[in-house]
C-alpha positions as a Python dict, from the first residue, in 0.01 Angstrom:
ca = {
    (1, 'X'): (0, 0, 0),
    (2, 'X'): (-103, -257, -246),
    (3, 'X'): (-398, -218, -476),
    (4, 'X'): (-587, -493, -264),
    (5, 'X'): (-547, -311, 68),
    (6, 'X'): (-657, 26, -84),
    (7, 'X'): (-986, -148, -210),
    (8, 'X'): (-1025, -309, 146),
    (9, 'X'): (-969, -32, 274),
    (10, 'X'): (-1228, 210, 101),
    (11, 'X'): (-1441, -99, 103),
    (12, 'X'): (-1472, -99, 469),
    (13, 'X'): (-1507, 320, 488),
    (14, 'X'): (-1750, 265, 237),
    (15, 'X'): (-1940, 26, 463),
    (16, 'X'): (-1952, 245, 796),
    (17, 'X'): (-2059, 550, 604),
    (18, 'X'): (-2387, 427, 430),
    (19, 'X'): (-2642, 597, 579),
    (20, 'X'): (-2908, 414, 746),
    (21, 'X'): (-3201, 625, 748),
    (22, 'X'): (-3402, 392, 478),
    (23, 'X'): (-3362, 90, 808),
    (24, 'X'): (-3527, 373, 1100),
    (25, 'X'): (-3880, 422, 908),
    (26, 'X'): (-3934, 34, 830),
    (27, 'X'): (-3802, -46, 1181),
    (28, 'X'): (-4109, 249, 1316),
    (29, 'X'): (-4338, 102, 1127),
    (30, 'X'): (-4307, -209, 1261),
    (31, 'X'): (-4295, -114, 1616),
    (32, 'X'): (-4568, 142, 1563),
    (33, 'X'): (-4791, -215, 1376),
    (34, 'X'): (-4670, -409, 1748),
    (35, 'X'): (-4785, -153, 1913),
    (36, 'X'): (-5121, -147, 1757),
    (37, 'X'): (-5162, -573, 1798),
    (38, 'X'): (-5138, -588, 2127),
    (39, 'X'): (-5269, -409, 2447),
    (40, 'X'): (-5000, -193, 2687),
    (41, 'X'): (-4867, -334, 2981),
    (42, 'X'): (-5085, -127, 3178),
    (43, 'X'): (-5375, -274, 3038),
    (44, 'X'): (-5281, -613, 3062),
    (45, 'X'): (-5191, -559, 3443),
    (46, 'X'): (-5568, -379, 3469),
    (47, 'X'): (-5712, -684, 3330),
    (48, 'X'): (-5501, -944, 3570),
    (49, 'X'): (-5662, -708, 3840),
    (50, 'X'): (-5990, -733, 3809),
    (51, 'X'): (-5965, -1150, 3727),
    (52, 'X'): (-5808, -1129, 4100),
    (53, 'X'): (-6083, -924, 4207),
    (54, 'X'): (-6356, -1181, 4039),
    (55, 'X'): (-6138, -1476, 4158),
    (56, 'X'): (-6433, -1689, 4322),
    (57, 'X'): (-6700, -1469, 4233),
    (58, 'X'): (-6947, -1697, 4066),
    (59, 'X'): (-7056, -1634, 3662),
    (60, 'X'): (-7447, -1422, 3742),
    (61, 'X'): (-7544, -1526, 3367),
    (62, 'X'): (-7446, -1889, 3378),
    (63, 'X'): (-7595, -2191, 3598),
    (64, 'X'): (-7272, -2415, 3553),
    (65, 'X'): (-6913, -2303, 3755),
    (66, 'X'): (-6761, -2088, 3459),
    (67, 'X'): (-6535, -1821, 3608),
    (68, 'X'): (-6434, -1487, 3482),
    (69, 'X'): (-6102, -1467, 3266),
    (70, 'X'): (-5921, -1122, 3190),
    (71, 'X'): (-5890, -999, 2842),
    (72, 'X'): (-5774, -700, 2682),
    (73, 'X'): (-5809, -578, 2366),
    (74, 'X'): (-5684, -264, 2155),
    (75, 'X'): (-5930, -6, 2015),
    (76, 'X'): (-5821, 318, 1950),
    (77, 'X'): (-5984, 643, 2187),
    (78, 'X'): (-6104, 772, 1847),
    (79, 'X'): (-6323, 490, 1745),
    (80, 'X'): (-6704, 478, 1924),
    (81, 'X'): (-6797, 171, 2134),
    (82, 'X'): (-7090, -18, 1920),
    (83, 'X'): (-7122, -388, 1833),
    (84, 'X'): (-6927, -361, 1524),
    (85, 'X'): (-6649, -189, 1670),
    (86, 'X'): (-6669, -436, 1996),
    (87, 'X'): (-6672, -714, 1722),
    (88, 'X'): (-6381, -565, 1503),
    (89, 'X'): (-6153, -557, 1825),
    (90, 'X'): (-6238, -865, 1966),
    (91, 'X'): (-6235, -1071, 1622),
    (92, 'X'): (-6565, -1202, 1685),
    (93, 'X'): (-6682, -1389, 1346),
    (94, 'X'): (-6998, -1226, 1171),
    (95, 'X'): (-7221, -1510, 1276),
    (96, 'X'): (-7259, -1372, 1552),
    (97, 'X'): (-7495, -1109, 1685),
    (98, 'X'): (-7310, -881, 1950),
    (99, 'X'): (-7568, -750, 2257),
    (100, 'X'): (-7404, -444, 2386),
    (101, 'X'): (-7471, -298, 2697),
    (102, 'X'): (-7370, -14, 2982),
    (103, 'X'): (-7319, -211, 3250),
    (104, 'X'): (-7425, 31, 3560),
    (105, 'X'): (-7788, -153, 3615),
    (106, 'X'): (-7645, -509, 3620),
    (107, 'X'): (-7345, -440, 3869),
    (108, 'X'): (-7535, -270, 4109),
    (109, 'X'): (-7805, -547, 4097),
    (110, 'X'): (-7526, -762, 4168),
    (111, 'X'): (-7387, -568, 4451),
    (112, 'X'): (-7722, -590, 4622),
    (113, 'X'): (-7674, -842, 4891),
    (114, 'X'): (-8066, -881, 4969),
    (115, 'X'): (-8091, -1026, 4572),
    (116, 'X'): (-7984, -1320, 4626),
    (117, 'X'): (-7587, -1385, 4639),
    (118, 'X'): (-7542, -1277, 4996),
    (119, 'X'): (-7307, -1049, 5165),
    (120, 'X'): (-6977, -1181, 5054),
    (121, 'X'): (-7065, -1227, 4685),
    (122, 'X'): (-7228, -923, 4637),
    (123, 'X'): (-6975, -731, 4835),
    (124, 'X'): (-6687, -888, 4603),
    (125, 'X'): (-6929, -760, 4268),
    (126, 'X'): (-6914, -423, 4472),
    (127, 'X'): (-6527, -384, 4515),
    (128, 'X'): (-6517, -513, 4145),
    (129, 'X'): (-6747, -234, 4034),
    (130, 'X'): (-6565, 32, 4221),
    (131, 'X'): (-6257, -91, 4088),
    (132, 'X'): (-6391, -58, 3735),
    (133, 'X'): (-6570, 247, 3748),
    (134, 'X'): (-6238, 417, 3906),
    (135, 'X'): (-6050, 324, 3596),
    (136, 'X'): (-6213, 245, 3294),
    (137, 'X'): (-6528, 441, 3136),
    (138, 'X'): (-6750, 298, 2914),
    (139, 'X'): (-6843, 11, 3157),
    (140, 'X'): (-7074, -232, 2993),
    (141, 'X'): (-7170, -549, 2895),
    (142, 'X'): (-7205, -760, 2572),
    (143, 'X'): (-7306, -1072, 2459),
    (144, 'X'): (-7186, -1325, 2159),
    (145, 'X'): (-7508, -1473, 2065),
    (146, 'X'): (-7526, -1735, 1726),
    (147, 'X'): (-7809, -1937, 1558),
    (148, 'X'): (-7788, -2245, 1741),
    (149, 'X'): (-7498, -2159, 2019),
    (150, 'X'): (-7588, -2261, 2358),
    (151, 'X'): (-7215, -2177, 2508),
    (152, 'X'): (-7257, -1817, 2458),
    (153, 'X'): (-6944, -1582, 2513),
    (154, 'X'): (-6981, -1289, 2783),
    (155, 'X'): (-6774, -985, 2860),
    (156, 'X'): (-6776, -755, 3162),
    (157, 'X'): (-6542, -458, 3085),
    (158, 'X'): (-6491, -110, 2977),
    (159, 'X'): (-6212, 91, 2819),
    (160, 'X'): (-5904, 307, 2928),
    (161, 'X'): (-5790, 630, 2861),
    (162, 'X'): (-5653, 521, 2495),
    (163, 'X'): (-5919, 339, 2434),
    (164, 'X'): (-5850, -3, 2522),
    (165, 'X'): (-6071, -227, 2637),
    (166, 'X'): (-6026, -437, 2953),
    (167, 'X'): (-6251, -674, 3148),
    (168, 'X'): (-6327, -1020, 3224),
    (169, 'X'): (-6500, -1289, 2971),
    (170, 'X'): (-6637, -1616, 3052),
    (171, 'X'): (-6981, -1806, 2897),
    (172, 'X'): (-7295, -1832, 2957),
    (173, 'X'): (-7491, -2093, 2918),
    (174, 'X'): (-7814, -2047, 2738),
    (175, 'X'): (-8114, -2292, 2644),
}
């Protein structure tokens, strides 16, 4: 064997016998930074559910037709719900002053048909509070208020077992 073909040779044993451990802990860490981004799939399907459950169901804190949209977003189990937290997860600028709220009072106000929406309204804000007392915990409600913002961002939701928070958002319009 020539000279050439022995370096070609140990050149390509050389090549299948590095060891790639230093690839397997950058490649975890940046699933394990994915991971932490965005929500699970199961989260994300939560969310699509209860925008189908509030499909038609009118906004209660806004005169105009502004619907309910899903949204998830990660926060770890570990980390208490408060309006810094809510505002960390949700990347809400620090103009804004976060109203957080359980949610209990104001979804069974809306599930009374004799307030107001009538039977089939407040019989879809039933199902959805069923649904969302079934699965998430925390169930509550906050508000995005600013100096001067009339178009004021709303959520309806409440977190999974991991922590994750899931709901619906939409805006409220406020004068």
């Amino acid at each position: 064997m020539s000279r050439q073909s022995q370096q070609r040779t140990r050149r390509k044993t050389m090549s299948r016998s590095r060891p790639t451990a230093p690839k397997a802990p950058m490649a975890k860490k940046l699933a394990s930074a994915a991971v932490a981004v965005q929500p699970g799939i199961q989260a994300t399907r939560l969310a699509r559910a209860l925008q189908a459950l509030s499909h038609g169901l009118p906004n209660p804190w806004d005169e105009s037709d502004d619907f309910f949209h899903e949204f998830a977003a990660v926060m770890p189990a570990s980390t208490a719900l408060d309006p810094e937290s809510f505002r960390s997860a949700l990347r809400i600028g620090a103009r804004y002053h976060i109203d957080l709220s359980p949610a209990d009072d104001v979804l069974a106000e809306l599930s009374d048909p004799d307030l107001g929406w009538g039977e089939e309204i407040a019989g879809g804000f039933k199902q959805l509070a069923t649904v969302m007392h079934a699965t998430l915990t925390d169930v509550s409600r906050a508000f995005a208020r600013g100096t001067g913002v009339v178009r004021v961002r709303v959520w309806l939701f409440g977190r999974t077992v991991d922590g994750t928070l899931v709901g619906l958002h939409s805006i409220s319009t406020e004068t």
